[in-house]
N, C-alpha and C positions, 0 to 999 in steps of 0.2 A: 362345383361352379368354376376353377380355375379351368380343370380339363372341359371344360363346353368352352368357354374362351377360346383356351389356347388351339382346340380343332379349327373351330372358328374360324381362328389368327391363317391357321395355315392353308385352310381353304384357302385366302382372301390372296396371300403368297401364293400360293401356285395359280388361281386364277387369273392376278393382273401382273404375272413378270414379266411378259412378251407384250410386244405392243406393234407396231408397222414404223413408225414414222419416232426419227429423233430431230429436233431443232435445235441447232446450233448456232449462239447469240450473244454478239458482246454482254457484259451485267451494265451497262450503264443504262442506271433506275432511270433516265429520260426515255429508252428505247423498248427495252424490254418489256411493257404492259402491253407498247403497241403491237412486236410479233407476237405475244398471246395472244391478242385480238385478231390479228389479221388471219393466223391460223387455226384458230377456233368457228371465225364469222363471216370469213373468206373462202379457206381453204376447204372450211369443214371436215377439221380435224381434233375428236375429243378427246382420245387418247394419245399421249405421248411421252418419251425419254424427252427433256430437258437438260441445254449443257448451256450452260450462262459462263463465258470466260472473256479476262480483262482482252477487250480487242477483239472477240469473236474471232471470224475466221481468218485473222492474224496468225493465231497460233497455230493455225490447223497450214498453214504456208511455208512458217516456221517450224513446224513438224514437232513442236513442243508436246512432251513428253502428256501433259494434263489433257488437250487436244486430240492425241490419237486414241489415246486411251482411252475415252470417253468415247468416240467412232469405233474402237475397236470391240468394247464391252457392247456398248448396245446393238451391232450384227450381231455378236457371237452369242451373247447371252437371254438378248431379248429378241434376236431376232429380224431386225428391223428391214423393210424394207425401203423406204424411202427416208431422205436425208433434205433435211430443209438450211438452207445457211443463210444468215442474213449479218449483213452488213452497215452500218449507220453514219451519217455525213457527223463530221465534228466528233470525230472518233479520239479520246484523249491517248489512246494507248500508239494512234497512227500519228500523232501529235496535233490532232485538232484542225479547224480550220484554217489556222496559221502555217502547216505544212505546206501548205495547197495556196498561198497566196489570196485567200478567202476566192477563188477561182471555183467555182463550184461544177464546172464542166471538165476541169483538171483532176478536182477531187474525185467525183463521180465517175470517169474514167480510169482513174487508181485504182479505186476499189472493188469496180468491174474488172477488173485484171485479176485481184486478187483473189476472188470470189471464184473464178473460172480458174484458176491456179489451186484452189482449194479441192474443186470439183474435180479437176486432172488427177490430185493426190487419192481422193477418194476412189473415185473409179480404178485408179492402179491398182491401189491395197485391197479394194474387195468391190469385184468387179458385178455387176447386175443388177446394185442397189442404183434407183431413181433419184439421183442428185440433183436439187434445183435449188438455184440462189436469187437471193433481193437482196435489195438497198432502199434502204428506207431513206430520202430527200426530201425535200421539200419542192413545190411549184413553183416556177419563177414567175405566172401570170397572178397568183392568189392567195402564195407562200404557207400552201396546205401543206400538211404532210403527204405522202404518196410514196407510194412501196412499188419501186419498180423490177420487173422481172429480168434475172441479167442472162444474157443467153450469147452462145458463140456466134 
């Protein structure tokens, strides 16, 4: 019984180690249900590497060691080829709204720097993966949420 298991086990490891796509995304629990959603029911994308770090692609700017590492493993080990990065207004690791003078076109410009400063780093270190970055904002006609695509 344990050896039908553990063959089992190993099929299931070798069948789901590689996957295409990693998403990389602050952990703040207000943001992160929404890139699950947006990249599941948007993008249509079921499988993926997840990397939840304080700041999201702060650290990947900052060249922090948890940040690469996490880009680094998922090309080389799983494979990936496209790289999703998002971004979130009232970032507590960027210092929040209060950075930004509650300016939300200052903010939103900030982080669009970042984001594309992220994507620079990516494409250097390992060149041919599809890098595409959002910022999850809000509306200023309806104060929805909306997940904007940030692009050069």
């Amino acid at each position: 019984m344990i050896q039908a298991i553990a063959a089992s086990f190993d099929n299931f490891l070798d069948a789901n180690a590689k996957c295409d796509v990693l998403v990389i995304a602050c952990m703040d629990n207000r943001f992160w249900p929404i890139v699950l959603d947006y990249v599941s029911n948007n993008l249509k994308v079921s499988r993926y590497d997840l990397s939840l770090i304080p700041g999201g692609i702060q650290a990947i700017v900052n060249k922090e060691e948890v940040a690469m590492k996490a880009v680094n493993l998922a090309v080389t080990a799983h494979h990936v080829k496209r790289i999703l990065l998002f971004n979130h207004v009232d970032c507590g690791a960027y210092g929040g709204k209060k950075k930004f003078d509650h300016d939300h076109g200052h903010e939103t410009n900030f982080h669009s720097k970042d984001l594309l400063a992220a994507k620079s780093i990516i494409d250097e270190s390992h060149p041919g993966r599809e890098v595409t970055t959002f910022f999850i904002s809000h509306c200023s006609k309806n104060h929805n949420i909306e997940i904007l695509s940030v692009e050069e």
